[in-house]
C-alpha positions as CSV (number, residue, x, y, z in Angstrom):
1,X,0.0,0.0,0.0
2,X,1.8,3.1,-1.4
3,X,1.1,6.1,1.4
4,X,2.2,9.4,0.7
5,X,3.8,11.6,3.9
6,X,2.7,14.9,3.3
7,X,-0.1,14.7,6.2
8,X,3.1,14.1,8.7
9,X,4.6,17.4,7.3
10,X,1.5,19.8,6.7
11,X,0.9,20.4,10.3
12,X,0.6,18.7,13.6
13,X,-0.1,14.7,14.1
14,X,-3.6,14.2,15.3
15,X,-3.8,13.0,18.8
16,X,-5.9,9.8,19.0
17,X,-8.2,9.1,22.0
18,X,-7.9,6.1,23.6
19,X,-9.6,3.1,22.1
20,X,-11.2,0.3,24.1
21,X,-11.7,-3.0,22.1
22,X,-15.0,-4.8,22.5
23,X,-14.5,-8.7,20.9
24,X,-17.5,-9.6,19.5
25,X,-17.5,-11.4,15.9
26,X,-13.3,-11.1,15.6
27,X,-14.8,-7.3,15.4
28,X,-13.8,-4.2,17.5
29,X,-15.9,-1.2,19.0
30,X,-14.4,2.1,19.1
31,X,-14.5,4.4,22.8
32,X,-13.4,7.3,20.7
33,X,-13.7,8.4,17.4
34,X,-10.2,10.3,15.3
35,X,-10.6,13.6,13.3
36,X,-9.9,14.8,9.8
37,X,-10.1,17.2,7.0
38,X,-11.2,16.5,3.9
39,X,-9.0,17.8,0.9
40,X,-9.6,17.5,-2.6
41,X,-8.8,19.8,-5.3
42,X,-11.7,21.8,-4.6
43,X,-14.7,19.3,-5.7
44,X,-16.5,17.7,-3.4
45,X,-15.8,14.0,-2.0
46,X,-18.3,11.0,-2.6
47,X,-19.2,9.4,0.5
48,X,-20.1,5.7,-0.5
49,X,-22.6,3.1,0.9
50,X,-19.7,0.6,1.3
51,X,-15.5,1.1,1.0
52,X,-15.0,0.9,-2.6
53,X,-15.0,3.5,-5.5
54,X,-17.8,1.4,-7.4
55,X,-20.8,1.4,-4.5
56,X,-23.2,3.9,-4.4
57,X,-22.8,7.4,-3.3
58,X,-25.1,8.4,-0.9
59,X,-24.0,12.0,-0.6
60,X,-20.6,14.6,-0.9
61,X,-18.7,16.2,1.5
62,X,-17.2,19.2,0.7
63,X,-13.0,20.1,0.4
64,X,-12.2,21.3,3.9
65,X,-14.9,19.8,5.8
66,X,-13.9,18.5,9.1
67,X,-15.2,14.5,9.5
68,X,-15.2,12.7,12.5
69,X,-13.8,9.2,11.9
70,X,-15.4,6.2,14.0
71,X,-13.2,3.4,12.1
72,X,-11.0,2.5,9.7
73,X,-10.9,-0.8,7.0
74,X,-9.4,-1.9,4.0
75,X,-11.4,-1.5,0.6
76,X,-10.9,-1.3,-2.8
77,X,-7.5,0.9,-4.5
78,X,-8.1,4.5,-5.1
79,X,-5.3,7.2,-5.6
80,X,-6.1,10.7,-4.3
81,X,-4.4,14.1,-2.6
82,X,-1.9,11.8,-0.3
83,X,-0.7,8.9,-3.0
84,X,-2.2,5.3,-3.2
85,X,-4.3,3.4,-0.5
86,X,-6.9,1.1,0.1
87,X,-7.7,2.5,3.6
88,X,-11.0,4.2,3.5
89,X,-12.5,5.8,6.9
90,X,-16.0,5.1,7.9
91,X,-17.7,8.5,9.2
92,X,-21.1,8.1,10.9
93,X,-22.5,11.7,10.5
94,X,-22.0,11.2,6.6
95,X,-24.0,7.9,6.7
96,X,-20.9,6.3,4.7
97,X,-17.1,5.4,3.8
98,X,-14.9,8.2,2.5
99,X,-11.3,7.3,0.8
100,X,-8.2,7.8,3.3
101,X,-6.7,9.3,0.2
102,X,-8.4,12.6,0.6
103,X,-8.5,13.0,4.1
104,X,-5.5,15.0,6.2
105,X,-5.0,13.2,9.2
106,X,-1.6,14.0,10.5
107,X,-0.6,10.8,10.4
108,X,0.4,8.0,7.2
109,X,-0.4,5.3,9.5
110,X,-4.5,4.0,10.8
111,X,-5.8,6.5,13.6
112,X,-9.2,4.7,14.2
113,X,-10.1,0.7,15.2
114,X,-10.4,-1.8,12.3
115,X,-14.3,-1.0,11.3
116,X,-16.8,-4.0,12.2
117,X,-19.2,-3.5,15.3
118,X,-21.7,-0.4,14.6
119,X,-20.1,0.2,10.7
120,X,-23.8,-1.2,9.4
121,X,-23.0,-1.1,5.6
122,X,-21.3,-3.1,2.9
123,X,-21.5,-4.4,-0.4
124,X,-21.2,-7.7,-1.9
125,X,-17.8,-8.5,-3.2
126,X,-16.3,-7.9,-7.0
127,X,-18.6,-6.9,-9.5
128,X,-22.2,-7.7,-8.5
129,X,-25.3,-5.5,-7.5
130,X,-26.0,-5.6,-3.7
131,X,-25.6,-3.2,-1.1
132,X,-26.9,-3.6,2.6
133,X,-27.3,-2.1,5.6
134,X,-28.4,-2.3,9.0
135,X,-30.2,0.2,11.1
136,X,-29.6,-0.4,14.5
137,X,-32.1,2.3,16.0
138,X,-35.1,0.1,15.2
139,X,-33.7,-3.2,13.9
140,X,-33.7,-2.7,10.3
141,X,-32.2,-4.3,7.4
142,X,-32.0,-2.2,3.8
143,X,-30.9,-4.4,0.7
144,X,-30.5,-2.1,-2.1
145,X,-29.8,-4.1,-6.0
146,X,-27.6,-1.1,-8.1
147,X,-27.4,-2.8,-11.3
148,X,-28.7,-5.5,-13.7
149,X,-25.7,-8.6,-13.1
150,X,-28.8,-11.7,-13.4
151,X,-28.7,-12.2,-9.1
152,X,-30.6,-11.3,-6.3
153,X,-29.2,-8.9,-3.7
154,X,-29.7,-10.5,-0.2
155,X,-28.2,-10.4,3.3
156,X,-27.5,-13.1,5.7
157,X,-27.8,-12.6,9.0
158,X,-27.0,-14.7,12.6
159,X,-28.1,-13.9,16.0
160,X,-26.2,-13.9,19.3
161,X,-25.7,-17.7,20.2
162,X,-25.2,-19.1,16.2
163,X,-29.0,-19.0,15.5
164,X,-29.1,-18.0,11.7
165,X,-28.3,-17.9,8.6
166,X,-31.3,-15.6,8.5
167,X,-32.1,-13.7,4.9
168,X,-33.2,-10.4,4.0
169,X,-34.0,-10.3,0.0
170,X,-34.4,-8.1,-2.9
171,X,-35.5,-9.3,-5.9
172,X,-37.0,-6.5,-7.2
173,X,-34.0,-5.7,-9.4
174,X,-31.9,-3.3,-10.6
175,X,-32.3,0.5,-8.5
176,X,-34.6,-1.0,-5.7
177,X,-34.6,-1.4,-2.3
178,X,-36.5,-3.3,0.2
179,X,-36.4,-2.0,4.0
180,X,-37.7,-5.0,6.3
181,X,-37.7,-5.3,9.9
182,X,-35.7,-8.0,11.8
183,X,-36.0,-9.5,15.2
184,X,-33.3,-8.5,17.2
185,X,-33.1,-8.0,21.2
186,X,-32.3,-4.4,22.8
187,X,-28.7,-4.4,22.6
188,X,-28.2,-7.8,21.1
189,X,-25.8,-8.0,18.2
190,X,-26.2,-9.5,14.5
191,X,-23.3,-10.7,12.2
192,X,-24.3,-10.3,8.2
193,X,-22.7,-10.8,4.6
194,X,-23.9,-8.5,1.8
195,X,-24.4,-11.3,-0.9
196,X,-26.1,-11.8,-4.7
197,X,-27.9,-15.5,-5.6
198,X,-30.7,-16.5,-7.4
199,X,-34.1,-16.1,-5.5
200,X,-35.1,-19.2,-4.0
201,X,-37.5,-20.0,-0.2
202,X,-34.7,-22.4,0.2
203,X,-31.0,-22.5,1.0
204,X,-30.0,-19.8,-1.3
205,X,-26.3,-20.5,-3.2
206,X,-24.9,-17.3,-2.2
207,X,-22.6,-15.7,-4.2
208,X,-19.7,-12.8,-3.8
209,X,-20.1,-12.4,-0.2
210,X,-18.7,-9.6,1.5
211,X,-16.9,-9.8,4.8
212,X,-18.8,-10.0,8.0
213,X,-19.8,-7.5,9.9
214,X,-21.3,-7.5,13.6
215,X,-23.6,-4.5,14.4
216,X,-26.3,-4.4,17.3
217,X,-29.4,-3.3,18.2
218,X,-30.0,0.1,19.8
């Protein structure tokens, strides 16, 4: 991962909080969140649904905003104001995942926890059509299908104690979205792949699966 070190020498490193690390899923919970500042060269920045360049933006953030960064993970390439990465940061007041690339830290290396617990959006992997997303304040699951590839978006879920796999589907095809409750206890967690297959009330063949992620219920 080619990192440029112009952050280190632009101003001041950014003093991180200190992190407490929850286990839950191999995942880690954050105590406190790092800061940044977005620079471009003077357009906005998408935010995406999920940490690569080809998921859907779901808004911009403008060149010199200040972000607040709750976690950090590793997504696709993307070469911007500080040289090559695939670190993008997850920022919860922008609903999304913003490239490292454009964001002045202080520092070249990770200043937030590996993203899992509370994240509550990916997309499947390689080049296929689903997007998910869980809403913790009232137990939702949103599947979102972004493009005609011949599959089903879905998302499999488990409950605490192993009970699952558990699907949420979208069949509706390409540009819809289908926003179904789930049954999760008051603070109770739930582990979930973004996936594509073919439709079926059986055990689906899943397909392109993204990495797990553990979020819980508010």
């Amino acid at each position: 991962m080619k990192r440029s070190n112009l952050r280190r020498l632009a101003g001041s490193v950014v003093v991180l909080a200190t992190v407490g690390a929850l286990a839950v899923g191999g995942a880690l919970e954050a105590s406190a969140a790092a800061t940044g500042t977005v620079k471009t060269a003077g357009d906005p920045l998408n935010v995406r649904r999920a940490p690569t360049a080809s998921a859907t933006a779901v808004k911009t953030v403008a060149n010199g905003a200040s972000v607040t960064i709750d976690c950090q993970i590793s997504g696709s390439s993307v070469t911007g104001t500080y040289g090559t990465s695939t670190l993008w940061d997850y920022v919860p007041a922008l609903g999304g995942y913003i490239s490292d690339t454009y964001v002045y830290t202080g520092s070249d290396l990770r200043i937030a926890p590996d993203c899992g617990v509370g994240s509550g959006s990916g997309q499947c992997a390689g080049s296929c059509a689903g997007e998910g997303q869980y809403r913790s304040s009232d137990s939702h699951f949103l599947v979102y299908d972004t493009n005609a590839d011949g599959y089903s978006a879905v998302v499999a879920y488990w409950l605490k104690g192993g009970a699952g796999p558990f699907y949420v589907w979208n069949s509706g095809g390409e540009g819809t979205k289908v926003d179904k409750a789930v049954s999760v206890p008051h603070g109770g967690w739930v582990f979930y792949k973004v996936c594509v297959a073919n439709y079926t009330t059986g055990k689906p063949d899943l397909k392109s699966c993204s990495d797990g992620l553990t979020d819980f219920a508010a």
